[in-house]
C-alpha positions in Angstrom: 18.0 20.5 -8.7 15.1 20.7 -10.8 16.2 16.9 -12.4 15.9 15.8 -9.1 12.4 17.6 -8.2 11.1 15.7 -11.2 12.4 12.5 -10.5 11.1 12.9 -6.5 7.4 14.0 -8.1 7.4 10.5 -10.3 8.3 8.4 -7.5 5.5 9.8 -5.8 2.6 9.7 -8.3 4.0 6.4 -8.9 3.8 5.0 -5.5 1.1 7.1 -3.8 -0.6 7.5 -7.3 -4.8 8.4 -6.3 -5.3 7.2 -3.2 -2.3 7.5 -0.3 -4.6 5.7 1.8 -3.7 2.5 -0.5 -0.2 3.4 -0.2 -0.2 3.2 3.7 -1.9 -0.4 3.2 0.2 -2.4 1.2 3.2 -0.4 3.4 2.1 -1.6 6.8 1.0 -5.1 4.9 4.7 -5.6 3.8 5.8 -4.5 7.4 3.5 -6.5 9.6 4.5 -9.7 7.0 8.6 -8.7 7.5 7.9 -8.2 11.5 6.2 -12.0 11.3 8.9 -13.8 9.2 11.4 -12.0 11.7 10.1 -13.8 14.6 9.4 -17.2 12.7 5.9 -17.4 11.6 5.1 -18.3 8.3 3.9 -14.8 6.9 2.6 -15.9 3.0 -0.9 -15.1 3.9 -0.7 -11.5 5.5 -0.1 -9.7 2.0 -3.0 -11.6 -0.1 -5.8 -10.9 3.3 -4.2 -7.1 3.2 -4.7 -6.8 -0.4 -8.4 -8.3 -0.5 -9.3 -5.6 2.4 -8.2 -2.9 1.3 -9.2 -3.4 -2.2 -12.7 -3.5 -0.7 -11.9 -0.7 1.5 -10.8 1.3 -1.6 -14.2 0.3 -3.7 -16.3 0.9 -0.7 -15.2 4.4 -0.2 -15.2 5.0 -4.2 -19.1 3.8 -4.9 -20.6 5.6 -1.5 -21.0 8.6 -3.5 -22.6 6.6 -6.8 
């Protein structure tokens, strides 16, 4: 049990890592891009937008307090 603790714990710092907020992002940005192929659209663009706003999002919130 504790093997598979320890093996839970990494892919969770691996995924989630800092910030679960980026985690969340990239999650719903894979969803929204599956949901959009599903019905037909041409989804290539929803992942690259999604990263460049939340990368922002992410350096926003970390130099506010600089």
């Amino acid at each position: 049990m504790k093997y598979l603790k320890a093996f839970g714990a990494f892919w969770y710092d691996f995924i989630v890592g800092d910030d679960w907020r980026i985690a969340i992002g990239v999650a719903v940005a894979l969803g929204v891009s599956a949901g959009l192929v599903h019905l037909g659209v041409p989804a290539w663009w929803v992942v690259p937008v999604a990263t460049v706003i939340i990368l922002a999002a992410s350096l926003r919130r970390a130099t506010r307090g600089v």
